[in-house]
VOVEXLO-323588 format. One record per residue (C-alpha): residue number from 1; residue in one letter; x, y, z. Coordinates in Angstrom, 3 decimals, padded with zeros to 6 digits. Layout:
residues N
[NUM a [X Y Z]] ...
This chain:
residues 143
[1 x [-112.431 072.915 045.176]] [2 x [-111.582 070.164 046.949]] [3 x [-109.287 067.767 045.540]] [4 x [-110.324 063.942 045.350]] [5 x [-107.650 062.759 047.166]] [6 x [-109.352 063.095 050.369]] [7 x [-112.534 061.642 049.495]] [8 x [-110.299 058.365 048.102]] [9 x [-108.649 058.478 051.487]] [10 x [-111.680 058.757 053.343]] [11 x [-113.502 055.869 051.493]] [12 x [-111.042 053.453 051.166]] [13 x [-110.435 054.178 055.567]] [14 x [-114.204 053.656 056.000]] [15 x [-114.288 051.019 053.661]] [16 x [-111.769 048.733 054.854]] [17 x [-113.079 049.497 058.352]] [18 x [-116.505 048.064 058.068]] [19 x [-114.683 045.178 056.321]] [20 x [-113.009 044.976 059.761]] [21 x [-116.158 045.033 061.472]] [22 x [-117.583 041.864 059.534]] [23 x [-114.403 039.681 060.565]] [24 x [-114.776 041.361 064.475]] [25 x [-117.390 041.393 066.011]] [26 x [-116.944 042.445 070.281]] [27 x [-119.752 041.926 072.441]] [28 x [-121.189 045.155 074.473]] [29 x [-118.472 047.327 075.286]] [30 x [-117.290 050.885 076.605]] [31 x [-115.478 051.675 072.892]] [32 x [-116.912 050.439 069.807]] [33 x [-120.044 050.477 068.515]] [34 x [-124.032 051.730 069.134]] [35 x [-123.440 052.335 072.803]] [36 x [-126.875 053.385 073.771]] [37 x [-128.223 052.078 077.348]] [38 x [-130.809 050.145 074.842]] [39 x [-127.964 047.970 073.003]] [40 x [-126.193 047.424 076.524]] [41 x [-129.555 046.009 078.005]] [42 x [-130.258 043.540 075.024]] [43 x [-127.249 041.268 073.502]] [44 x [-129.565 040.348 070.475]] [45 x [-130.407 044.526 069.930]] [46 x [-126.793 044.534 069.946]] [47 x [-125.766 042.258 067.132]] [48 x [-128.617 044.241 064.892]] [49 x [-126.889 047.673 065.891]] [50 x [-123.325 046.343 064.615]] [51 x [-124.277 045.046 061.575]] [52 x [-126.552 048.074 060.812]] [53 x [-123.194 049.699 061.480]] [54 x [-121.224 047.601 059.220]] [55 x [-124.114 048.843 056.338]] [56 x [-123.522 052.163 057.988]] [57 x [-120.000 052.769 057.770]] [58 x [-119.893 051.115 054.250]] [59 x [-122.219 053.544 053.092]] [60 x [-120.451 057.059 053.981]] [61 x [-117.377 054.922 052.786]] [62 x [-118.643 054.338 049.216]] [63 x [-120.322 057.917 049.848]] [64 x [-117.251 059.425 050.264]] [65 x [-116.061 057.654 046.933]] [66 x [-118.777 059.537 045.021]] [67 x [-118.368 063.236 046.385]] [68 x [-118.333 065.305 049.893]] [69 x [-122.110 066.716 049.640]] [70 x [-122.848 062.675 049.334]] [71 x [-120.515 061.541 052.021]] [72 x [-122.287 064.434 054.477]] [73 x [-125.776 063.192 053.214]] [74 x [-125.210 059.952 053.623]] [75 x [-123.157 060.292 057.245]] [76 x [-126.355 062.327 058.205]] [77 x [-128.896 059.387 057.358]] [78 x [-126.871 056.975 058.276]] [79 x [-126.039 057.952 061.990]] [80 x [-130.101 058.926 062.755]] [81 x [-130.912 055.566 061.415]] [82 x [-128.293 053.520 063.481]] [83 x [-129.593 055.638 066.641]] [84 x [-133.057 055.225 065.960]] [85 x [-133.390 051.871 065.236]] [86 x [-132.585 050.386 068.321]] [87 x [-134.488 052.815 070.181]] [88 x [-137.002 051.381 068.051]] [89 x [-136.559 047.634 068.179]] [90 x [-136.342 047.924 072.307]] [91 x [-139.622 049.551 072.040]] [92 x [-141.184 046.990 069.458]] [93 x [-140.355 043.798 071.700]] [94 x [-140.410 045.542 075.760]] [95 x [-143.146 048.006 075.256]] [96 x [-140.911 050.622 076.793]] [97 x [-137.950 052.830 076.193]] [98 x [-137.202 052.136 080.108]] [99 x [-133.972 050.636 081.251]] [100 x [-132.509 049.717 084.787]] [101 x [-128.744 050.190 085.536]] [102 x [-126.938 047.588 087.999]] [103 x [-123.661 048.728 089.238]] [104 x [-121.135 048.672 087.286]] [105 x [-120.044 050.863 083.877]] [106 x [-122.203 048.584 081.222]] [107 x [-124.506 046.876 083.825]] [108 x [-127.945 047.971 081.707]] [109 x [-131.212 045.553 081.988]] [110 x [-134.250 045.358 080.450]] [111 x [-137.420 046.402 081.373]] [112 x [-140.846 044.838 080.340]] [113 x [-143.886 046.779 080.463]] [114 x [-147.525 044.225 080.444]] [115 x [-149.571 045.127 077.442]] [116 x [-152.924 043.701 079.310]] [117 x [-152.305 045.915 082.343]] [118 x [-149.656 048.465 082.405]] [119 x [-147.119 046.952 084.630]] [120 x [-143.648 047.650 084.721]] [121 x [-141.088 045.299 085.579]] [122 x [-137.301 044.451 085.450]] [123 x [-136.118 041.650 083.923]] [124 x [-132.127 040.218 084.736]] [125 x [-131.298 040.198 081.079]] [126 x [-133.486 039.563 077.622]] [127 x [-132.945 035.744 077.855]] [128 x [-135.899 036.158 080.558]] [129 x [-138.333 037.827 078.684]] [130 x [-139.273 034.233 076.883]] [131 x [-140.523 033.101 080.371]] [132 x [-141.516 036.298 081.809]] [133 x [-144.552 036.835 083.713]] [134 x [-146.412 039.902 084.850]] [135 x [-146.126 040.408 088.467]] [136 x [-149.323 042.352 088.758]] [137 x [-152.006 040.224 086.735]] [138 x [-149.772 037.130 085.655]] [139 x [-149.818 036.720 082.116]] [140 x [-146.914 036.325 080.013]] [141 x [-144.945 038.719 078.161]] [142 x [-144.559 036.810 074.699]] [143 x [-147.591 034.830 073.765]] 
């Protein structure tokens, strides 16, 4: 048996660490937070990801106030839900799971892929996808 102890510990750390995450908030960076090429290609995907991290860490926090089995259950759910849903949302507004990498450690783009005919193509960052056009048949991305 495990005493509670612990699990206070453990709640109260991951509690007062997503209340850390609502006061800071970094932009895209190499330490903290849903680093997946997806969230480093898209600055808006990457404000969703941290707060569904805040939500994240609060729940194995308050899971961990409750028992271990919940804490484990909830860490489990939590994580594959905070990894899938940007995968997710990229592939909701591009059309693609595809990325391009510039030089540099965190230099991820977006890529667009044409829903009338196929095409593939990179965009400089997800501010252009607004006024995008298709190179290959010329309609616009966002209608």
């Amino acid at each position: 048996m495990i005493p509670p102890l612990p699990l206070f510990i453990v709640g109260a750390v991951l509690c007062g660490l997503s209340i850390l995450m609502v006061c800071w908030h970094p932009g895209p960076n190499a330490w903290i937070g849903v680093r997946l090429p997806w969230t480093y290609a898209d600055r808006e995907l990457w404000d969703t990801s941290w707060r569904l991290g805040i939500v994240s860490v609060l729940g194995m926090g308050l899971g961990a106030f409750i028992s271990w089995q919940v804490f484990i259950a909830a860490t489990v759910v939590l994580l594959g839900v905070s990894l899938g849903c940007p995968m997710v949302i990229y592939y909701r507004k591009y059309g693609t799971l595809r990325f391009w990498k510039d030089q540099g450690w965190i230099a991820y783009h977006p890529v667009v892929r044409c829903r009338y005919c196929g095409h593939y193509q990179k965009l400089p960052d997800d501010a252009a996808l607004s006024t995008a056009q298709c190179e290959a048949c010329g309609r616009p991305y966002r209608i």
